[in-house]
C-alpha positions as CSV (number, residue, x, y, z in Angstrom):
1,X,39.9,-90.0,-168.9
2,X,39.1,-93.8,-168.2
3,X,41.6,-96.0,-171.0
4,X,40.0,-98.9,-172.3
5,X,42.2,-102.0,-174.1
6,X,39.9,-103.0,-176.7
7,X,40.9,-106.1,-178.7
8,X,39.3,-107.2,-182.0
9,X,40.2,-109.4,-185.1
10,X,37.8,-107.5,-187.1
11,X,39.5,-104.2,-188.3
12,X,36.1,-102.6,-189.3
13,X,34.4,-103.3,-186.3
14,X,37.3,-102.6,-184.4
15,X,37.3,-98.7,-185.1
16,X,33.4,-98.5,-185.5
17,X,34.2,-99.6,-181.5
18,X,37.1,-97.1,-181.3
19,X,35.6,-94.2,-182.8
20,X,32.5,-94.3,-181.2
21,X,33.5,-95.1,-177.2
22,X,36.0,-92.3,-177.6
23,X,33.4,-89.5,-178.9
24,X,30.3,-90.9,-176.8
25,X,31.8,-92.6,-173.5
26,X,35.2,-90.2,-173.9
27,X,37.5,-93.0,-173.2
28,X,41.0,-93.3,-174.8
29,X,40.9,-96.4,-176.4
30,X,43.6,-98.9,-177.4
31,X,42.6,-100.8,-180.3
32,X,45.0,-104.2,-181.2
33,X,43.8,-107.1,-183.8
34,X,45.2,-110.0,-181.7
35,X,45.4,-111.5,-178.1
36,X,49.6,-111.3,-178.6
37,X,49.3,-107.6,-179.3
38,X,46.9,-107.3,-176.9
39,X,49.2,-108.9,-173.8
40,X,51.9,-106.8,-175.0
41,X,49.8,-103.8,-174.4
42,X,48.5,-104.0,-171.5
43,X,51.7,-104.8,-170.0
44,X,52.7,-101.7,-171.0
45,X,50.0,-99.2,-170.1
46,X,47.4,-99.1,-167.4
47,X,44.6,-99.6,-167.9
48,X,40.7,-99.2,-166.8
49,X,38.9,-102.0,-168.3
50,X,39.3,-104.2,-170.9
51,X,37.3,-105.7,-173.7
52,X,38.4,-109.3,-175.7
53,X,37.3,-110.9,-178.3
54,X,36.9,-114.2,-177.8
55,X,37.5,-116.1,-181.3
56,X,41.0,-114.2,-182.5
57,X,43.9,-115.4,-184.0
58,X,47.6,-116.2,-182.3
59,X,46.1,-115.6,-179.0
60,X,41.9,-115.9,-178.1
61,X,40.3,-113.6,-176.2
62,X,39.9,-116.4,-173.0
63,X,43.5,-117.5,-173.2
64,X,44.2,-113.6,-173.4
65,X,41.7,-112.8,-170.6
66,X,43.3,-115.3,-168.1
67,X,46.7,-114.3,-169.0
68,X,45.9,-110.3,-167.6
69,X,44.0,-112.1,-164.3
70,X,47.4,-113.5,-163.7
71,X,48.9,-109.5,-163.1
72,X,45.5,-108.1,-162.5
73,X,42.7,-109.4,-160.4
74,X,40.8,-106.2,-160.3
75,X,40.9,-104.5,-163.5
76,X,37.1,-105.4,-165.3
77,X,36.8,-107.7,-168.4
78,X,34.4,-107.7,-170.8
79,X,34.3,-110.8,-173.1
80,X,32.8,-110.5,-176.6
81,X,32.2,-113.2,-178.9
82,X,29.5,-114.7,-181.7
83,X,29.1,-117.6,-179.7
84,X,26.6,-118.0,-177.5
85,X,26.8,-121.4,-176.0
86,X,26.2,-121.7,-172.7
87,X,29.9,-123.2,-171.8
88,X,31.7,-120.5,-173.3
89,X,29.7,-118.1,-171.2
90,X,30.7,-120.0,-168.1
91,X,34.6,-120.5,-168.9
92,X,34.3,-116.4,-169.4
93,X,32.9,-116.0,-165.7
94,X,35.5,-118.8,-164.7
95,X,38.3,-117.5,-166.4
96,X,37.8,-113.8,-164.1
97,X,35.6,-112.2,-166.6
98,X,33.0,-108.8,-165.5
99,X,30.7,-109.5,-168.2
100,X,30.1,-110.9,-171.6
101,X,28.2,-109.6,-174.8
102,X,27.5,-111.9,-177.9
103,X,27.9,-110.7,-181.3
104,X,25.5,-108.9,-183.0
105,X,25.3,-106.3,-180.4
106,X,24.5,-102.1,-180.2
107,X,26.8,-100.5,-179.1
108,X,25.1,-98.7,-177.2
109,X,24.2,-101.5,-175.3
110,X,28.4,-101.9,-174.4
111,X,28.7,-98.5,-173.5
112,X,25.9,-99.1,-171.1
113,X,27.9,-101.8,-169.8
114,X,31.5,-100.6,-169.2
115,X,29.9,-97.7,-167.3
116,X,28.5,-100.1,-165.2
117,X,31.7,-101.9,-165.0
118,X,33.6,-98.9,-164.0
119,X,31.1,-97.1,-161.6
120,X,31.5,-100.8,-159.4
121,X,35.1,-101.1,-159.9
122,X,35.0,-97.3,-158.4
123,X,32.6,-98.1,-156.2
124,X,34.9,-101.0,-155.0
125,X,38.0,-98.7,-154.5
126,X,36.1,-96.4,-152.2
127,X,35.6,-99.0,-150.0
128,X,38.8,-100.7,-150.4
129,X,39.8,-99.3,-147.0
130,X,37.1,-100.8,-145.1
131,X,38.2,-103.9,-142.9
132,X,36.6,-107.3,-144.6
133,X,37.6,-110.9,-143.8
134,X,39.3,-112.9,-146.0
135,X,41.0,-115.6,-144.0
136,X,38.6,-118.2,-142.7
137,X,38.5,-121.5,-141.3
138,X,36.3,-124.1,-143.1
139,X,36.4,-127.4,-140.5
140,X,39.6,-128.4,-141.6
141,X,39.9,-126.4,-144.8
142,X,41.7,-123.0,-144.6
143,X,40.6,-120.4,-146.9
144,X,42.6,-117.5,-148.1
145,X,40.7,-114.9,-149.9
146,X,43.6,-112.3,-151.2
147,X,45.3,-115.1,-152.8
148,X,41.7,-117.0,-154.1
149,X,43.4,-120.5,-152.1
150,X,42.2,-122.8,-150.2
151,X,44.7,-125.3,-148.4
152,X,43.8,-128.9,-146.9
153,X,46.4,-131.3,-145.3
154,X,48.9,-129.6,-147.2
155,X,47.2,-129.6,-150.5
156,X,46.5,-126.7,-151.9
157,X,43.8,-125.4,-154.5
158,X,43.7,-122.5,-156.6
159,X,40.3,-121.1,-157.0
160,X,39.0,-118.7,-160.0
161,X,37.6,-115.1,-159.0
162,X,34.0,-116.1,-159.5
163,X,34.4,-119.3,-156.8
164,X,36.5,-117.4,-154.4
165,X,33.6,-114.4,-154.4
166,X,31.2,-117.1,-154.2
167,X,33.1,-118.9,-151.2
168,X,33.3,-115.8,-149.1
169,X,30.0,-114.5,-149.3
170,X,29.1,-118.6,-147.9
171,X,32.0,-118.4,-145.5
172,X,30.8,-114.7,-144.3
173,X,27.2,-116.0,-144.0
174,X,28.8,-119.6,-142.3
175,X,25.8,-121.8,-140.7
176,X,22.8,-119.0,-142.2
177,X,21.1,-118.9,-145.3
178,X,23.0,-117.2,-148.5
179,X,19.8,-115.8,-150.4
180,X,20.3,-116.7,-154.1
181,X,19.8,-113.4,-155.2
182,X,22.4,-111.7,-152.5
183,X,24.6,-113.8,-154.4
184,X,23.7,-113.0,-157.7
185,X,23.2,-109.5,-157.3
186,X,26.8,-109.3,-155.2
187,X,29.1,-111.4,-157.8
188,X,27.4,-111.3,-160.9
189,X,25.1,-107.6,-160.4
190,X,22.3,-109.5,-162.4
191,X,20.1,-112.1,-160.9
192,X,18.7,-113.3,-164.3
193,X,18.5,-117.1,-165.4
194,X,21.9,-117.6,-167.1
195,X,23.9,-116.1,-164.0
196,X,21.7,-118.4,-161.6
197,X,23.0,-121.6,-163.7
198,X,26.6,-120.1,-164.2
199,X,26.6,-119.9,-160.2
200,X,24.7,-123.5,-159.6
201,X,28.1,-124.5,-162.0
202,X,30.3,-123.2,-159.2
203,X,28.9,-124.2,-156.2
204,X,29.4,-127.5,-157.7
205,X,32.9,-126.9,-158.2
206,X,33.6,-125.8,-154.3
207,X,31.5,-129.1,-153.2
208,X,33.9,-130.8,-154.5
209,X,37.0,-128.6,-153.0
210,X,35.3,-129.0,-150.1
211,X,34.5,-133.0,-150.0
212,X,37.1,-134.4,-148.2
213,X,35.9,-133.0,-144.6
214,X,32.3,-134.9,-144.0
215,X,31.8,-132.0,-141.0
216,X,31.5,-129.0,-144.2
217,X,28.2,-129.4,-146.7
218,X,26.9,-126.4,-148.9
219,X,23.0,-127.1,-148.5
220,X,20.6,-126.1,-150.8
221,X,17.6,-124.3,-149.0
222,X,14.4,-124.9,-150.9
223,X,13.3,-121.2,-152.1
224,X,15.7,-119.6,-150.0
225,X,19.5,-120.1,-151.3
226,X,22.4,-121.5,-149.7
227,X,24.2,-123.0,-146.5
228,X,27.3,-123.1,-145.8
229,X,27.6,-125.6,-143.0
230,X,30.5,-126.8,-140.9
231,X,29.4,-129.3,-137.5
């Protein structure tokens, strides 16, 4: 049985949420009402996914969220909030996040969701065996994949998941086209209008890692996607 952390202010909600993911999806799920409770949880348990409210007292759901990528890079997060702005859907992709749901939703839509989560993140451990690169040489940028850094003249700079998935699709794809939906489809398993301008928002960001070598660009290729390219 999959155990899901489930954190929510709203105590009603809350076990509606509880009491109906662990008779329909059969989960065992941890229910706390704040992002302290909710760290001291989940460094207590194991667990298969997690889902934070974003707008919580003592602790909100993105300070929570990046506080458990700190310990846990793999483990899936779904962000939930009534705002639906888009720069609080970015900082939830930035901050690590799997996927984010705005308030009013059914919850039948969420289960639908954290099954998807969960059948990739199982997906992703069947294949964690399988040799992929994740050291790479960018001109004179290094780029380390495991540890999501990339170094230059002895400055480094710590990238969140989102850019470093981003950077080694480009890196893998180095001096060829990066379809736009390969990406979209590959980091964000959607290739809808809000992902594509969540991931123009982070290919800005490593432009500017990048800047300091002139010999590295990330092209844009009318109708096509993206090239990473290093003279």
């Amino acid at each position: 049985m999959k155990k899901i952390l489930l954190v929510e202010d709203d105590p009603n909600l809350g076990m509606l949420l509880q009491d109906y993911l662990q008779l329909k999806g059969k989960f065992e799920v941890v229910l706390c009402t704040d992002g302290e409770e909710g760290i001291k949880a989940f460094t207590k348990q194991n667990f298969d996914l997690c889902i934070l409210d974003v707008m919580m007292p003592k602790k909100d759901g993105f300070t929570l969220g990046k506080e458990i990528r700190k310990s846990n890079q793999q483990v899936p997060i779904i962000f939930a909030t009534a705002k639906a702005m888009m720069e609080d859907k970015a900082s939830a992709y930035d901050l690590g996040g799997d996927d984010y749901i705005t308030k009013p939703f059914r919850i039948e839509e969420l289960l639908l969701r954290i099954n998807a989560l969960l059948k990739r993140a199982s997906a992703k451990e069947n294949t964690a065996n399988e040799p992929v690169q994740t050291h790479f040489e960018i001109g004179q940028y290094t780029f380390d994949y495991t540890t999501q850094l990339i170094h230059f003249n002895g400055v480094q700079q710590k990238l969140s998941t989102k850019e470093a998935e981003l950077l080694q699709l480009l890196c893998l794809k180095k001096n060829t086209v990066l379809t736009r939906e390969e990406a979209l489809l590959s980091i964000w398993h959607d290739d809808n209008y809000f992902n594509g301008r969540s991931m123009d928002v982070f290919l800005s960001k490593l432009r500017k890692y990048l800047k300091e070598d002139p010999k590295v660009e990330i092209l844009n290729v009318h109708g096509k996607g993206y090239k990473l390219l290093v003279n």
